[in-house]
GUNUVO-566233 format. One record per atom (N, C-alpha, C): x, y, z. Coordinates in steps of 0.001 Angstrom, whole numbers, plus 524288, in hexadecimal, padded with zeros to 5 digits. Layout:
BEGIN
XYZ;...
END
This chain:
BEGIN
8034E7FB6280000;800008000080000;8037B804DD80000;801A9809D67FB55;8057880CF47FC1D;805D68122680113;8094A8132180283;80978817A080708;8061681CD2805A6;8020C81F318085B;801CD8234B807DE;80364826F480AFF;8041182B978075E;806A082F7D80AC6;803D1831A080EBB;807828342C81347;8053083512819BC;7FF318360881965;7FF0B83B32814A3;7F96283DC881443;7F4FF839E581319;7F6568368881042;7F2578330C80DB3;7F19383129812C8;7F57A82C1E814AF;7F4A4829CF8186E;7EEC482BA381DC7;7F2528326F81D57;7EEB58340682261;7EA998337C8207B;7E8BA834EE81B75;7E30A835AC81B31;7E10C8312281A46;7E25382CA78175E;7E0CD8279A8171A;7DE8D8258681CCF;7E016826AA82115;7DE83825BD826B5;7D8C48298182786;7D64E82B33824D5;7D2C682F5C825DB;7CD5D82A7F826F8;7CBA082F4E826E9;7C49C82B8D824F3;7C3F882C5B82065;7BF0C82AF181D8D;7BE94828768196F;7BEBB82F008162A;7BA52831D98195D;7BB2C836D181594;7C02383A3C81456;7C1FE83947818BE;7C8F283C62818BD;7CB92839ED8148A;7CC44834C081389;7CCE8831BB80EA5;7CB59833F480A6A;7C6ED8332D80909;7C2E58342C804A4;7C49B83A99802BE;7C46183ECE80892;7C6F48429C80645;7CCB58440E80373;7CFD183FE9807BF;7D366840A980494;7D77783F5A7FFC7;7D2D083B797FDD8;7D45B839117F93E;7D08083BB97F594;7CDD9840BE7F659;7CC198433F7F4A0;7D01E8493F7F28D;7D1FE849667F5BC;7D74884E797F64E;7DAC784AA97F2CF;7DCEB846847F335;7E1A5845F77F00E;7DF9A8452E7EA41;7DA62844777E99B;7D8DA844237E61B;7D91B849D47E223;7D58E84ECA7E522;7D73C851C77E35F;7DD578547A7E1FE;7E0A4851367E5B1;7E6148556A7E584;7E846852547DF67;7E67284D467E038;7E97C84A4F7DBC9;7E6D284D3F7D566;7E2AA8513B7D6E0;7E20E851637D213;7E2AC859357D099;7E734858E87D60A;7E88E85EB87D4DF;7E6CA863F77D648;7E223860F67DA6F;7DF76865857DC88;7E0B4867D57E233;7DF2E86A297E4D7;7E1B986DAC7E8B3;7DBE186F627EC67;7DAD786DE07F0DD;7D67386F5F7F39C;7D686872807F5DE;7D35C876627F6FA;7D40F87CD17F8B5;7D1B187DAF7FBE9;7D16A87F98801FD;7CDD48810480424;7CDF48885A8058F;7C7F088A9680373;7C7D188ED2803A2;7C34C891E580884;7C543898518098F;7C15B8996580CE3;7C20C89E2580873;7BB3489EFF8067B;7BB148A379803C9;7B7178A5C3803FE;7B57E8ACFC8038B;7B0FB8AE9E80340;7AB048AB8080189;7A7EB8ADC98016A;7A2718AA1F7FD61;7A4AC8ADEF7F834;7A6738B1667F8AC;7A8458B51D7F22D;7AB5C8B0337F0D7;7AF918AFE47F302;7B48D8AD9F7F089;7B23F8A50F7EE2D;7ADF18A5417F28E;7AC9A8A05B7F027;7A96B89FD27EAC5;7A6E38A4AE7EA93;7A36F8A60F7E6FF;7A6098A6157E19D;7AC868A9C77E1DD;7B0468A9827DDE3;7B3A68A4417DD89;7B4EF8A07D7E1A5;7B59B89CAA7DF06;7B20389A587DE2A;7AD22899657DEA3;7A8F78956A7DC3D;7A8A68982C7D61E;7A97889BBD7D537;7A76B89CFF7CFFC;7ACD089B5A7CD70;7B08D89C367CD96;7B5F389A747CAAA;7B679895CA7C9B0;7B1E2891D47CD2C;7B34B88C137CD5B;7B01E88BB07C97C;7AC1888DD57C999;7A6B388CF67C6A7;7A96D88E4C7BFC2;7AACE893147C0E6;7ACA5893D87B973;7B100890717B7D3;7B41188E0C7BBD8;7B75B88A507B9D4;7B633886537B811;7B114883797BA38;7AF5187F0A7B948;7AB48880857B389;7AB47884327B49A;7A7878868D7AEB7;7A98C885C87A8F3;7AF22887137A944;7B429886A37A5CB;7B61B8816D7A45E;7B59387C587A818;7B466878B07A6FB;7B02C874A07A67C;
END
């Protein structure tokens, strides 16, 4: 069986959702993405919801 590294290990010991999440995160990182946590006005959410919105428009 191969070794995982410390991080894996720890979280492999979780419960099932700590798991589930975090084979959810390597999932995203493996595909290049970057998770953000923000505190912003209702303006500033208002301007990123619309930037997300015309982006997805464009594709």
């Amino acid at each position: 069986m191969p070794t995982l590294p410390n991080r894996q290990r720890k979280i492999m010991t979780g419960n099932g959702d700590a798991i589930r999440q975090a084979r959810y995160a390597e999932k995203m990182r493996s595909q290049g993405k970057k998770k953000l946590t923000l505190w912003v006005t209702p303006e500033q959410e208002r301007e990123i919801r619309s930037l997300f919105s015309k982006q997805e428009e464009k594709q």
